[in-house]
C-alpha positions as CSV (number, residue, x, y, z in Angstrom):
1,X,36.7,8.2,41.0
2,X,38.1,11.3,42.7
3,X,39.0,14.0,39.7
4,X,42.3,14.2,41.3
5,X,43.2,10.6,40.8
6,X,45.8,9.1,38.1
7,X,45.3,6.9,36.0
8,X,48.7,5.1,37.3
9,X,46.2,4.6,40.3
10,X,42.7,3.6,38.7
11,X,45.2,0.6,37.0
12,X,46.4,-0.6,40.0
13,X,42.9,-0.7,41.3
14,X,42.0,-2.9,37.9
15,X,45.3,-5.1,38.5
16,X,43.9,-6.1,41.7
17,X,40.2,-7.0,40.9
18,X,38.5,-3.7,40.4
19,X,37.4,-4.0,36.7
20,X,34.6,-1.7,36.7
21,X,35.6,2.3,37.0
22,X,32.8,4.7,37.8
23,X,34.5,8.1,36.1
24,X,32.0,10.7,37.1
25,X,32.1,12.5,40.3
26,X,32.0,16.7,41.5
27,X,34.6,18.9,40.2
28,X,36.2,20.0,43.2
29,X,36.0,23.4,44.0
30,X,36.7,25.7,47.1
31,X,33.2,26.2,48.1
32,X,32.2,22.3,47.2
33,X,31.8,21.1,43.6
34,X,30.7,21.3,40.2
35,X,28.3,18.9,38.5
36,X,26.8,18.4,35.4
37,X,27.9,20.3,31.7
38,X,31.3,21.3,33.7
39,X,32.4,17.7,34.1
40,X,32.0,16.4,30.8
41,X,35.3,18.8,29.9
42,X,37.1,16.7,32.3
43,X,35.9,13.4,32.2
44,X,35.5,12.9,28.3
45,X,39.2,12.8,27.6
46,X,39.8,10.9,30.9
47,X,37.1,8.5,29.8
48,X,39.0,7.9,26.8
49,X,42.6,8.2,28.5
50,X,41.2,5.1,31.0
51,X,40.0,2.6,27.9
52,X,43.1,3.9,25.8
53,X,45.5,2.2,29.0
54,X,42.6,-0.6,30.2
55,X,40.7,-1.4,27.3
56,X,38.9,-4.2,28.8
57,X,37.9,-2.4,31.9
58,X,34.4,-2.0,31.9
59,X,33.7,2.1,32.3
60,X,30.5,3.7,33.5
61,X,31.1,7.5,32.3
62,X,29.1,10.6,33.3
63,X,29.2,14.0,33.5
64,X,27.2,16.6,31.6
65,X,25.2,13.7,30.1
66,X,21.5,15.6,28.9
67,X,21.1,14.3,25.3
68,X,21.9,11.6,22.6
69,X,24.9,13.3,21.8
70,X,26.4,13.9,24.9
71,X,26.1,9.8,25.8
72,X,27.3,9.1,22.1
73,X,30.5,11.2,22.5
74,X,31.1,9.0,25.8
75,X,30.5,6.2,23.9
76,X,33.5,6.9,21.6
77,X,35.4,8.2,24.3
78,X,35.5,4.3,25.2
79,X,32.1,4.4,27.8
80,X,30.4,1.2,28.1
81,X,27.8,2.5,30.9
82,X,26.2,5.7,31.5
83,X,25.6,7.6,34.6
84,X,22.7,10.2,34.5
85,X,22.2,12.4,37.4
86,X,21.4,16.2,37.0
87,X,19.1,15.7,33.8
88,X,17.2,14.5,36.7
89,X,16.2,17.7,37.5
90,X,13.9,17.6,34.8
91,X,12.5,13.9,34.8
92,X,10.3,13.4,31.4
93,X,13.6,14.6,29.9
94,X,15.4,12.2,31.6
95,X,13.2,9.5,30.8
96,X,13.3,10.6,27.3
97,X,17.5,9.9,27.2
98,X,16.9,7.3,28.9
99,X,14.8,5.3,25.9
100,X,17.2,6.8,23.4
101,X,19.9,5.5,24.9
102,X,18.5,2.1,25.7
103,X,17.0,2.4,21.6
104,X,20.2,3.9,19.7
105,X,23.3,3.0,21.6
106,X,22.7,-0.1,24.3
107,X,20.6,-2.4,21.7
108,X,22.6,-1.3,18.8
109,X,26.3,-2.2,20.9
110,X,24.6,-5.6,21.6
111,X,23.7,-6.4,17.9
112,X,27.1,-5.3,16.5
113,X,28.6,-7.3,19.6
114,X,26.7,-10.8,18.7
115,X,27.4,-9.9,15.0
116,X,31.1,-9.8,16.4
117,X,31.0,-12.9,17.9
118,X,29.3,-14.9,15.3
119,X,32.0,-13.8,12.7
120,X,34.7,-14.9,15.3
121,X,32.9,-18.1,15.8
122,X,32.8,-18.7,11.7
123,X,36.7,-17.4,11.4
């Protein structure tokens, strides 16, 4: 994902086989770009924007991700995937998110969804 694409554009790219949107990628700026806190003011709304008009596309969001909170709010933004770069920077910190990720978000979204698809099967 380029920050200057449309979403017009990331659904053609679903209509013809790409069902699996990487929205995280450097703010472009004249001397380069901006990564990390900066992006998640961009890509949060577009995160939510993308699921909103393709909500079966499967999104891996990013941007500005260095707690809990930061991967929860892409998680109701419509995220199903995380991308983690610059908390990198610091890696026990990193690894940290990581396990509370895997622990609050990832396990718990598999629960509800089996829960979800026992109730369907019992409907």
């Amino acid at each position: 994902y380029s920050p200057k694409i449309s979403v017009d554009d990331l659904k053609f790219y679903y209509d013809n086989g790409i069902t699996k949107l990487h929205l995280s990628n450097s703010l472009p700026t004249e001397r380069g770009g901006v990564a990390g806190a900066q992006q998640k003011e961009v890509n949060l709304p577009l995160v939510e924007k993308v699921k909103t008009t393709l909500p079966n596309a499967f999104i891996i969001a990013g941007g500005g991700i260095y707690t809990l909170g930061d991967a929860k709010d892409y998680m109701n933004a419509g995220a199903d995937g995380y991308s983690l770069s610059t908390v990198w920077f610091n890696p026990f910190k990193a690894a940290r998110l990581v396990k509370q990720i895997k622990e609050e978000i990832l396990e718990k979204k598999t629960i509800r969804e089996k829960n979800d698809l026992q109730l369907k099967t019992i409907s």
